[in-house]
PDB file of N, CA, C and O in Angstrom:
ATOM      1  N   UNK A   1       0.813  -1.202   0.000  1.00  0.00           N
ATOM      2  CA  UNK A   1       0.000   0.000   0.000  1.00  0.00           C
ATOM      3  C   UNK A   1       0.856   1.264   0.000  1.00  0.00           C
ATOM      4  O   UNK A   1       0.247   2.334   0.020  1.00  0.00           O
ATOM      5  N   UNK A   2       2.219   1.278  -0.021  1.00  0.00           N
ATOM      6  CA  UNK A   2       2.971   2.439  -0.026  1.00  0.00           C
ATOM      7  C   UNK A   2       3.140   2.878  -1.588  1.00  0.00           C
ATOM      8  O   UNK A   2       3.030   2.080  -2.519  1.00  0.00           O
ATOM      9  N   UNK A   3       3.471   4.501  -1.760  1.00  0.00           N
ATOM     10  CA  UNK A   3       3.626   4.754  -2.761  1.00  0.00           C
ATOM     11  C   UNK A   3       1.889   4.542  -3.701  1.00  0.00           C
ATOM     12  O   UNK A   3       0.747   4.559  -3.244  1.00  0.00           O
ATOM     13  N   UNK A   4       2.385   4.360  -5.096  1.00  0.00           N
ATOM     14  CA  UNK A   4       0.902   4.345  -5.738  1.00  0.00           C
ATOM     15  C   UNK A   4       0.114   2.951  -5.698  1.00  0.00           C
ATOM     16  O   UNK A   4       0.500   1.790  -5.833  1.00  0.00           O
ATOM     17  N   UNK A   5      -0.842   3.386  -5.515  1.00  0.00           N
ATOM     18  CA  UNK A   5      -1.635   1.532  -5.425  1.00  0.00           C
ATOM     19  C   UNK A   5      -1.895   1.123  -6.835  1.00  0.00           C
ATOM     20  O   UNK A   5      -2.342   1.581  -7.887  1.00  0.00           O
ATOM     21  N   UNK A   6      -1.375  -0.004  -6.314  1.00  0.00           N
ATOM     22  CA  UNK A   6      -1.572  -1.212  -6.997  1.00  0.00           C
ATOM     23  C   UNK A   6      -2.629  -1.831  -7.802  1.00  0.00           C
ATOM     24  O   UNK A   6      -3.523  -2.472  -7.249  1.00  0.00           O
ATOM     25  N   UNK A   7      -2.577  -1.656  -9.265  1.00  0.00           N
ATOM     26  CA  UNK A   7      -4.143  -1.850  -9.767  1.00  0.00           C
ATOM     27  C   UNK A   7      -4.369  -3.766  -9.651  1.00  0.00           C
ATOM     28  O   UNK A   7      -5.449  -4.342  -9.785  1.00  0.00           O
ATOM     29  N   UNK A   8      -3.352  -4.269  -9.442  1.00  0.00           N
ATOM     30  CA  UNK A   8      -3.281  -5.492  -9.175  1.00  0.00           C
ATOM     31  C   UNK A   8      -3.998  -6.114  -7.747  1.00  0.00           C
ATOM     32  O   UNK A   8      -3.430  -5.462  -6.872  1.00  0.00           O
ATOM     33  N   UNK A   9      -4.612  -6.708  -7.311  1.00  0.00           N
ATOM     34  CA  UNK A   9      -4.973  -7.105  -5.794  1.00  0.00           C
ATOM     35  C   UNK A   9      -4.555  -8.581  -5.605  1.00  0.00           C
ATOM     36  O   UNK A   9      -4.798  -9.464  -6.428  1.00  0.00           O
ATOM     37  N   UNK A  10      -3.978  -8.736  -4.571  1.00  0.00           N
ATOM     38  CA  UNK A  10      -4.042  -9.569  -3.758  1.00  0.00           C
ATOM     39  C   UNK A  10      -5.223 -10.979  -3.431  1.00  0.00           C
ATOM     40  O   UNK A  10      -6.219 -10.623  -2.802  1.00  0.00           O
ATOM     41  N   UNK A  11      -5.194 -11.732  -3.619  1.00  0.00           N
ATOM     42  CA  UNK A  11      -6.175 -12.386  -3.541  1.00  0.00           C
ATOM     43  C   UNK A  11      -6.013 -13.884  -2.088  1.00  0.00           C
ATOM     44  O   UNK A  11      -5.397 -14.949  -2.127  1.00  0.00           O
ATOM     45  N   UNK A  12      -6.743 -13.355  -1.159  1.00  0.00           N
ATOM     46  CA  UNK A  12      -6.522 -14.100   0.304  1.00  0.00           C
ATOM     47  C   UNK A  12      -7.643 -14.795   0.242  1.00  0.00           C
ATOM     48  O   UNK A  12      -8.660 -14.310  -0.255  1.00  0.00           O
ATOM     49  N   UNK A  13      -7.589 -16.110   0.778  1.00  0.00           N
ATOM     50  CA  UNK A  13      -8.415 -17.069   1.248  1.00  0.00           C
ATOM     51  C   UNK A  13      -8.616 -16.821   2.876  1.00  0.00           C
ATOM     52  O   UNK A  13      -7.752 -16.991   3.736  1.00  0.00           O
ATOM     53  N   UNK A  14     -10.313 -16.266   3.125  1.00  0.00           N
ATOM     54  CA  UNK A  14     -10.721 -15.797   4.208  1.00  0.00           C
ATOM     55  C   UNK A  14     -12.030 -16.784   5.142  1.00  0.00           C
ATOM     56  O   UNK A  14     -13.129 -16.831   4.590  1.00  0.00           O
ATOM     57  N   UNK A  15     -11.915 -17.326   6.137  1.00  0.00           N
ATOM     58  CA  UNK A  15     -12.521 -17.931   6.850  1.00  0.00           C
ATOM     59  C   UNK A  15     -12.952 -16.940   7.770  1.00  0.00           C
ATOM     60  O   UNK A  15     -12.300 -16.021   8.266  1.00  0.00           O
ATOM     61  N   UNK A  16     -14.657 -17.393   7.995  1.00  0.00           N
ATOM     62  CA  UNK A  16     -15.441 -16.366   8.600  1.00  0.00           C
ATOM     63  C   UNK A  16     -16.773 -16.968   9.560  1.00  0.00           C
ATOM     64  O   UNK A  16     -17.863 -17.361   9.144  1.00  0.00           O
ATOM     65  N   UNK A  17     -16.364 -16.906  10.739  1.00  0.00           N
ATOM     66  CA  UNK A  17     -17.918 -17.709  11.422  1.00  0.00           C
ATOM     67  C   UNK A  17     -19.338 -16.871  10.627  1.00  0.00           C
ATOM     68  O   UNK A  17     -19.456 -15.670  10.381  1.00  0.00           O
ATOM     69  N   UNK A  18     -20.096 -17.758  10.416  1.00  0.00           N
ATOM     70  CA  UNK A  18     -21.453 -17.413   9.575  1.00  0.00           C
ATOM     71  C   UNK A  18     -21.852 -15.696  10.503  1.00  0.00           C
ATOM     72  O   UNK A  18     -22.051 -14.553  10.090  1.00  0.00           O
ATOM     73  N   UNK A  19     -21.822 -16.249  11.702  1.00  0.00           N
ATOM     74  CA  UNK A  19     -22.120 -14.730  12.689  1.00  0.00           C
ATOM     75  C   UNK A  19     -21.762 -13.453  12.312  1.00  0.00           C
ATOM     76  O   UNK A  19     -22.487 -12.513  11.988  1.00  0.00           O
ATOM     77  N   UNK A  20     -20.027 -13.555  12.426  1.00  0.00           N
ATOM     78  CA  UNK A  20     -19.339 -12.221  11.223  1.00  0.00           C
ATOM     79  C   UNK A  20     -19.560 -12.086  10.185  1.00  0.00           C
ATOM     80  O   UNK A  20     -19.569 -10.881   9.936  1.00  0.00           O
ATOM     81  N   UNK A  21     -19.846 -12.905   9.009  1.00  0.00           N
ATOM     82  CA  UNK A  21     -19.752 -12.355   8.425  1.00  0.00           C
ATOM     83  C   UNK A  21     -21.734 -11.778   7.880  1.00  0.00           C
ATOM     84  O   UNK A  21     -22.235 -11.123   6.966  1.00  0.00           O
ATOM     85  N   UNK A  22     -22.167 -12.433   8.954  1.00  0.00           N
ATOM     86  CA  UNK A  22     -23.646 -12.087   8.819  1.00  0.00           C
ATOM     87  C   UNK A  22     -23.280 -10.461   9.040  1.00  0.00           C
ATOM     88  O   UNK A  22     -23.522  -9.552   8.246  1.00  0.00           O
ATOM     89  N   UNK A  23     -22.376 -10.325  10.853  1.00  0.00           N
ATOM     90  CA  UNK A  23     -22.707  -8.540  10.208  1.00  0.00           C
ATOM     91  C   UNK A  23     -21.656  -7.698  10.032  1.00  0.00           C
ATOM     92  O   UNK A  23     -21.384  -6.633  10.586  1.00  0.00           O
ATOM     93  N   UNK A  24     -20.985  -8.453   9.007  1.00  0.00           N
ATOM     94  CA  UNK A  24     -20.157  -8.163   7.816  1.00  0.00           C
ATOM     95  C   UNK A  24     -21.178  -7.354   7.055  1.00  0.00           C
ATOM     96  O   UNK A  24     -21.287  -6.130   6.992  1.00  0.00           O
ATOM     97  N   UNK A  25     -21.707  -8.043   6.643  1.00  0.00           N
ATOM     98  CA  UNK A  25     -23.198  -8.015   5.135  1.00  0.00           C
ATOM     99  C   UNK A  25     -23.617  -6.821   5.245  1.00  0.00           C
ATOM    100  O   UNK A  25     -23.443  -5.797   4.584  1.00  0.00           O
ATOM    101  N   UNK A  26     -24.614  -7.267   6.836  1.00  0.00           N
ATOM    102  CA  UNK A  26     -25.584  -5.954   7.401  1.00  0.00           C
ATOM    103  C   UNK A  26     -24.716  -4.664   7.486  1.00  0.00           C
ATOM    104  O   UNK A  26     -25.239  -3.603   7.146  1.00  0.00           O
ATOM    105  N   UNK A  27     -23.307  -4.687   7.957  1.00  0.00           N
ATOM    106  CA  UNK A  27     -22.658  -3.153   8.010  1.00  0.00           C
ATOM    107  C   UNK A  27     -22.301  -2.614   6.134  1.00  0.00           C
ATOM    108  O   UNK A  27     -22.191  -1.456   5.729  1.00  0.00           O
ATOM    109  N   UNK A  28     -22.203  -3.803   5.377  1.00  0.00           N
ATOM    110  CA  UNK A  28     -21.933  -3.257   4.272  1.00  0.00           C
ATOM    111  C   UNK A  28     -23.027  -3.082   3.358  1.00  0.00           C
ATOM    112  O   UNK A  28     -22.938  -2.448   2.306  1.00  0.00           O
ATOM    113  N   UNK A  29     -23.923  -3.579   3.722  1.00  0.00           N
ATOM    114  CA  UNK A  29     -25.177  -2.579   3.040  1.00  0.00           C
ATOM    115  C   UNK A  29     -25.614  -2.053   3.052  1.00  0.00           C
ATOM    116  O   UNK A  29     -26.380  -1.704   2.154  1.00  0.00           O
ATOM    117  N   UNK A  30     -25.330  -1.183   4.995  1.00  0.00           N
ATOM    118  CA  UNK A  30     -25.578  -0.161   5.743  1.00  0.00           C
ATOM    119  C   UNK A  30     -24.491   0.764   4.576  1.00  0.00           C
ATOM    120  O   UNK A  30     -25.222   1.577   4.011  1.00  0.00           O
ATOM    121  N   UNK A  31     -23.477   0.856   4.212  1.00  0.00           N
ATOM    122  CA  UNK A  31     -22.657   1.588   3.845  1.00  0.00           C
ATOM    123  C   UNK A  31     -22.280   1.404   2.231  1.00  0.00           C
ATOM    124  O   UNK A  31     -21.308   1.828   1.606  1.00  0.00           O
ATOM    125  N   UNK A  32     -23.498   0.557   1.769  1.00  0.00           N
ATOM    126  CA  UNK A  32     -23.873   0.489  -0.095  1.00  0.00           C
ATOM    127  C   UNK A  32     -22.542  -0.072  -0.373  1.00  0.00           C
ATOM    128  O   UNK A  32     -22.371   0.195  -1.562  1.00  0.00           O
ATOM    129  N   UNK A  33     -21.171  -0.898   0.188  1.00  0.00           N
ATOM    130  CA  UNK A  33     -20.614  -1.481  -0.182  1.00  0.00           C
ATOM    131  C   UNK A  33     -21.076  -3.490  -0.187  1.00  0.00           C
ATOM    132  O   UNK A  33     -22.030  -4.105   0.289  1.00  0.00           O
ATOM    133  N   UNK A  34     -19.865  -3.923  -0.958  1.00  0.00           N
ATOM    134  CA  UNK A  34     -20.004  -5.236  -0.992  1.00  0.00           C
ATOM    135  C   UNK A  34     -19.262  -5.734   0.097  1.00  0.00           C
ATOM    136  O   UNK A  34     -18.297  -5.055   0.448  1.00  0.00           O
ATOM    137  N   UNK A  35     -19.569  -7.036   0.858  1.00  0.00           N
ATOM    138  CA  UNK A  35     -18.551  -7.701   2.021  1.00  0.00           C
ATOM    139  C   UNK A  35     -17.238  -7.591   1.487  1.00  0.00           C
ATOM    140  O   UNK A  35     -16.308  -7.301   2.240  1.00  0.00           O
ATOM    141  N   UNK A  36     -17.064  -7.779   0.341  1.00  0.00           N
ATOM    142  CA  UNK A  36     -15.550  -7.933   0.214  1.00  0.00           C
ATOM    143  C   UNK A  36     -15.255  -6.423   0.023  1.00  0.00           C
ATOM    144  O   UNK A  36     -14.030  -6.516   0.110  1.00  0.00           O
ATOM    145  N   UNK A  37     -15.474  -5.105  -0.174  1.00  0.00           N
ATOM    146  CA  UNK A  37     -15.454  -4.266  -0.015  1.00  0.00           C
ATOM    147  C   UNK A  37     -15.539  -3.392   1.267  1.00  0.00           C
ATOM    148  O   UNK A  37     -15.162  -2.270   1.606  1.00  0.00           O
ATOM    149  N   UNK A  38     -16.114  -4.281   1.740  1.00  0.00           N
ATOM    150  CA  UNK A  38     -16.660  -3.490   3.368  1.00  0.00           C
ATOM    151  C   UNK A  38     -15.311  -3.950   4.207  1.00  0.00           C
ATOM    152  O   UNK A  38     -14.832  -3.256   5.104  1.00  0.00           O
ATOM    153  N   UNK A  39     -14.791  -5.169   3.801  1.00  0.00           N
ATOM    154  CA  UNK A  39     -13.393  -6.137   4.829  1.00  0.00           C
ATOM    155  C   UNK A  39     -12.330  -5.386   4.030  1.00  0.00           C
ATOM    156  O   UNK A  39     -11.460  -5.170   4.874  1.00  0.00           O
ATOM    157  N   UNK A  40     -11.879  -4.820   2.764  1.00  0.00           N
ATOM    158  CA  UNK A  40     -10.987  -3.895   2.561  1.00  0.00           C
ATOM    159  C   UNK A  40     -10.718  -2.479   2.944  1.00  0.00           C
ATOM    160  O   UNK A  40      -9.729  -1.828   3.283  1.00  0.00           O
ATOM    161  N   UNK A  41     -12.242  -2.216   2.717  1.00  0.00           N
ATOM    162  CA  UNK A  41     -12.287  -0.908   3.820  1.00  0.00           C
ATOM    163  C   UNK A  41     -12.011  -0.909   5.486  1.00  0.00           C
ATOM    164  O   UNK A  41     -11.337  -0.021   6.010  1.00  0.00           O
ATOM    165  N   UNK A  42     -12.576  -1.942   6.202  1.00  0.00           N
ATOM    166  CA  UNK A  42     -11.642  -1.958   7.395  1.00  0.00           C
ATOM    167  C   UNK A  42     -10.603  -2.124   7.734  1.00  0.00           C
ATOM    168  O   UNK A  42     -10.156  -1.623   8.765  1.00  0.00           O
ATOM    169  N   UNK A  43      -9.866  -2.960   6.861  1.00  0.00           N
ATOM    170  CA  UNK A  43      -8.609  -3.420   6.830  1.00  0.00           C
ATOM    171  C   UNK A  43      -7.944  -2.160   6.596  1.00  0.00           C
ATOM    172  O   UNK A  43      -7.525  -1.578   7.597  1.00  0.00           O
ATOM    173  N   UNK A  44      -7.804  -1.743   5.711  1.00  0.00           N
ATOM    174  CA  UNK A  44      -7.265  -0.142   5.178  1.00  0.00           C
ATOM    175  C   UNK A  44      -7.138   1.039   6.406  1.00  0.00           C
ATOM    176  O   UNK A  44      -6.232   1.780   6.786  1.00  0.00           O
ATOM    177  N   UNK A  45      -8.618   0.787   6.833  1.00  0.00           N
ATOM    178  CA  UNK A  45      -8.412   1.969   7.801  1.00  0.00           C
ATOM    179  C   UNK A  45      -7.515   1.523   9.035  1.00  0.00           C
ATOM    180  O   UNK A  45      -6.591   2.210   9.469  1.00  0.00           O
ATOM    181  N   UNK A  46      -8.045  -0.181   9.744  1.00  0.00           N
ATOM    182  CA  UNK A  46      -6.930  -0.177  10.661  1.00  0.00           C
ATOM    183  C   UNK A  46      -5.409   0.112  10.027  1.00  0.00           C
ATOM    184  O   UNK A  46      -4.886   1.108  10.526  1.00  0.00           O
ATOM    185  N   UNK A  47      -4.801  -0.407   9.267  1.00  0.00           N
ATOM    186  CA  UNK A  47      -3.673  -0.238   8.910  1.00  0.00           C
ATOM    187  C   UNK A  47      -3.170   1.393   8.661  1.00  0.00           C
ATOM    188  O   UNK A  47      -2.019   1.735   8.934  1.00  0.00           O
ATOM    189  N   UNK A  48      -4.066   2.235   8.173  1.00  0.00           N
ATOM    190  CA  UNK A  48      -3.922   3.603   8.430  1.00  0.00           C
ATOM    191  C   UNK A  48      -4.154   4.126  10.099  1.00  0.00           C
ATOM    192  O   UNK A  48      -3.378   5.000  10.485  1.00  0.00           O
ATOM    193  N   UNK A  49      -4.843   3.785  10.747  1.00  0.00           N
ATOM    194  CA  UNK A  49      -4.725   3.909  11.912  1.00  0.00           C
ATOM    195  C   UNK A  49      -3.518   3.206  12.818  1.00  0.00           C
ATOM    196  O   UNK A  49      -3.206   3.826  13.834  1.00  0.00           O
ATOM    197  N   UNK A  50      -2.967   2.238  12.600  1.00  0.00           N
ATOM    198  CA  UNK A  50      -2.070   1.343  13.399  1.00  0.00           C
ATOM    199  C   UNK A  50      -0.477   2.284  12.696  1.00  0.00           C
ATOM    200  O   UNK A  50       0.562   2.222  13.354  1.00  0.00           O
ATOM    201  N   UNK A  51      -0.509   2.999  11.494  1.00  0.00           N
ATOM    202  CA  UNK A  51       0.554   3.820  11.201  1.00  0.00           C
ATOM    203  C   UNK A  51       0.401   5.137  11.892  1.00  0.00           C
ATOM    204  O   UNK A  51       1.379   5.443  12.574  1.00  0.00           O
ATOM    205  N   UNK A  52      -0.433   5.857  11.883  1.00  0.00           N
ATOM    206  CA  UNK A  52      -0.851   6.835  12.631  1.00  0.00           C
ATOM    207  C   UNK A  52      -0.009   7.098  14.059  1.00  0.00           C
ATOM    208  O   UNK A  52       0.605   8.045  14.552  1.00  0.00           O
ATOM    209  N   UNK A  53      -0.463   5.164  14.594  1.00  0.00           N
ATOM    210  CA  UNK A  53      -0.165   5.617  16.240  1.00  0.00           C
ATOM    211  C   UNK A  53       1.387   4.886  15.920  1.00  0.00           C
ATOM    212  O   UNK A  53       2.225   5.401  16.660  1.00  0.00           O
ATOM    213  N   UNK A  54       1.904   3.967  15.138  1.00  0.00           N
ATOM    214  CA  UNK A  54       3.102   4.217  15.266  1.00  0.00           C
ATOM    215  C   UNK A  54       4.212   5.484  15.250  1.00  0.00           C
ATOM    216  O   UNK A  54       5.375   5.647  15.619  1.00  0.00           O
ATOM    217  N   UNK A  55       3.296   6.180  14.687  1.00  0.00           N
ATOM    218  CA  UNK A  55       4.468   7.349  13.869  1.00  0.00           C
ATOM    219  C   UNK A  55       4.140   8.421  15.373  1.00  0.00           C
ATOM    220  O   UNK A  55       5.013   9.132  15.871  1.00  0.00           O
ATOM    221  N   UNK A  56       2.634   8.313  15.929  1.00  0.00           N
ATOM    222  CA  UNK A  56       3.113   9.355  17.329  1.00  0.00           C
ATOM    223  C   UNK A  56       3.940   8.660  18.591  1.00  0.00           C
ATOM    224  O   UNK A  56       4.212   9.230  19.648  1.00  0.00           O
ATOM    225  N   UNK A  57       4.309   7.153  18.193  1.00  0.00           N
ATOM    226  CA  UNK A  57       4.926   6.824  19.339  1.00  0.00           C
ATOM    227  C   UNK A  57       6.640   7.094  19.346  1.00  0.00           C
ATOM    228  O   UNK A  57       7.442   7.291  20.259  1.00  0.00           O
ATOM    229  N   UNK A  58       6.787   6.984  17.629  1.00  0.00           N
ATOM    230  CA  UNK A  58       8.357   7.195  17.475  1.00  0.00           C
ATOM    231  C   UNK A  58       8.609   8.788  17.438  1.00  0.00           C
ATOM    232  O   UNK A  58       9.725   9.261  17.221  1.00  0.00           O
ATOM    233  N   UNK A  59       7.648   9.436  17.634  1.00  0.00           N
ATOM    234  CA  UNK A  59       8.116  11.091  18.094  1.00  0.00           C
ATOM    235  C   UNK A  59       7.854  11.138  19.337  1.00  0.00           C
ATOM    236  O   UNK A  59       7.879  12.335  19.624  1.00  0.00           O
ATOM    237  N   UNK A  60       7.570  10.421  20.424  1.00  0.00           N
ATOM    238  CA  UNK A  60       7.570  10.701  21.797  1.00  0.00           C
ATOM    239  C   UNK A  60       8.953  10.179  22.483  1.00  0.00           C
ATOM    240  O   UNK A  60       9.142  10.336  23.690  1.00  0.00           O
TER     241      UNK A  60
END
């Protein structure tokens, strides 16, 4: 994800109790995306968030 993205993707084999990904579904149709859209979008943001708090821990 550094630099320009990748028009290429990644393709992961994902195991999911029926439960998650039930509200997997329900949050991504709350938000007009697809599950597999809705699990890239979280993924993305933690990983933008988990850089975030690295980068304020290496300036403290």
């Amino acid at each position: 994800m550094e630099g320009k993205e990748q028009k290429t993707k990644k393709q992961v084999p994902l195991r999911l109790s029926t439960a998650l990904y039930n509200e997997l579904a329900a949050w991504a149709e709350d938000e007009f995306r697809s599950v597999n859209g809705q699990i890239e979008y979280l993924l993305t943001e933690a990983v933008k968030k988990r850089k975030g708090t690295d980068t304020k821990e290496k300036k403290e």
